[in-house]
C-alpha positions as a printed NumPy array, in Angstrom:
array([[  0.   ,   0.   ,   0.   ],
       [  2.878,   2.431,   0.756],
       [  4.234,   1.339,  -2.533],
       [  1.084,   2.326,  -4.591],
       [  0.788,   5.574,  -2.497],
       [  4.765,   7.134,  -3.102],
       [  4.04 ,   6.052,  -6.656],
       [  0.88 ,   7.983,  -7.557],
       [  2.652,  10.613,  -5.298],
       [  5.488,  10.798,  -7.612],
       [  2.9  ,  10.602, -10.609],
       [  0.964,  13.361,  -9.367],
       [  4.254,  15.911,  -8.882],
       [  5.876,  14.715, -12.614],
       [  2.173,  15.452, -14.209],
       [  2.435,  18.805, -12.301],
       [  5.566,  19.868, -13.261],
       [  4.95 ,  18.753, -17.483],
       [  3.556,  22.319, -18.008],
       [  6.059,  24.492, -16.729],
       [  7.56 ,  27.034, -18.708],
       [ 11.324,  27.924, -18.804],
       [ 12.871,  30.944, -19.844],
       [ 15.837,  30.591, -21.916],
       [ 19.213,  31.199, -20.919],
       [ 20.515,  34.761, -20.931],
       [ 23.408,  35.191, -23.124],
       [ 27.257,  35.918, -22.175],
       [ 29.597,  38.138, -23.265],
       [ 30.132,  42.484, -23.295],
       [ 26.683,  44.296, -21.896],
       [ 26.898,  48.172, -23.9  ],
       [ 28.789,  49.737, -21.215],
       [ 32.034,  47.381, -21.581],
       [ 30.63 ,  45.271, -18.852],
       [ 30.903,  41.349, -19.037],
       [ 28.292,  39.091, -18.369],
       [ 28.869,  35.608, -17.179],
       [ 26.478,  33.215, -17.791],
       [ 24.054,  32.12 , -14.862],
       [ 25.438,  29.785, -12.217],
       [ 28.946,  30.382, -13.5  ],
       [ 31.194,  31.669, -10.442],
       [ 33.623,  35.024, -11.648],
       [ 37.506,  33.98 , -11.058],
       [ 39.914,  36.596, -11.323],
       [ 42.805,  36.623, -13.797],
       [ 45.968,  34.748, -11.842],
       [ 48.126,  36.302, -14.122],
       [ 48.603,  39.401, -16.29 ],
       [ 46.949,  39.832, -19.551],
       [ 49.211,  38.514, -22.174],
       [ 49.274,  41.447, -24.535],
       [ 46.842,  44.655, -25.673],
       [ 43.582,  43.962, -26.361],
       [ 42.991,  40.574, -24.397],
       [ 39.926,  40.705, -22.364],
       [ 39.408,  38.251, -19.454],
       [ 36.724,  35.825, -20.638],
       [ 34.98 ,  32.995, -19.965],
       [ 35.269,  30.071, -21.639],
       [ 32.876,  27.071, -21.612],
       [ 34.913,  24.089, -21.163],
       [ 38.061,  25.529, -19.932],
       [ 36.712,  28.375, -17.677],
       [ 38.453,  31.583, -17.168],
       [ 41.032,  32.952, -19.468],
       [ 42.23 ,  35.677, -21.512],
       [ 40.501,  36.155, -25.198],
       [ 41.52 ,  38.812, -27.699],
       [ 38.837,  39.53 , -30.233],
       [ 41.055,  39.061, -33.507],
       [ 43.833,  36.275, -32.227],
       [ 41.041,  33.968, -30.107],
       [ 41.838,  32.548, -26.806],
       [ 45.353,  32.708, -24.703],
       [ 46.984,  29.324, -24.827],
       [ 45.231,  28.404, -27.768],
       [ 41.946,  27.174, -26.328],
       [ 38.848,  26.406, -29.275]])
């Protein structure tokens, strides 16, 4: 009986939860004013070391993490 009663329990909250409605994402990268935007649930590291040359903005990148990008020569250390 305690069985049946978790089970339509756990029926009950799925079927509840089948309409929701998610926002999308917000997107990453420079807001108008220079400022950048990490996306949600990402945690902001700052730079360890000095930016490698002119130009490089501190970044983040989705499989590596933080790191210095420069808009023309791509990503320090030659991340993808």
């Amino acid at each position: 009986m305690k069985n049946a009663l978790a089970l339509v329990l756990a029926g009950a909250a799925l079927a509840s939860m089948s309409g929701c409605i998610v926002a999308p994402a917000r997107g990453y990268g420079y807001e108008g004013g220079g400022e950048y935007v990490a996306p949600a649930g990402v945690v902001y590291v700052a730079p360890t070391y000095a930016a490698p040359g002119p130009g490089y903005r501190w970044e983040y990148h989705a499989h590596y993490g933080w790191g210095w990008r420069h808009p023309e020569h791509g990503w320090h250390r030659g991340w993808h």
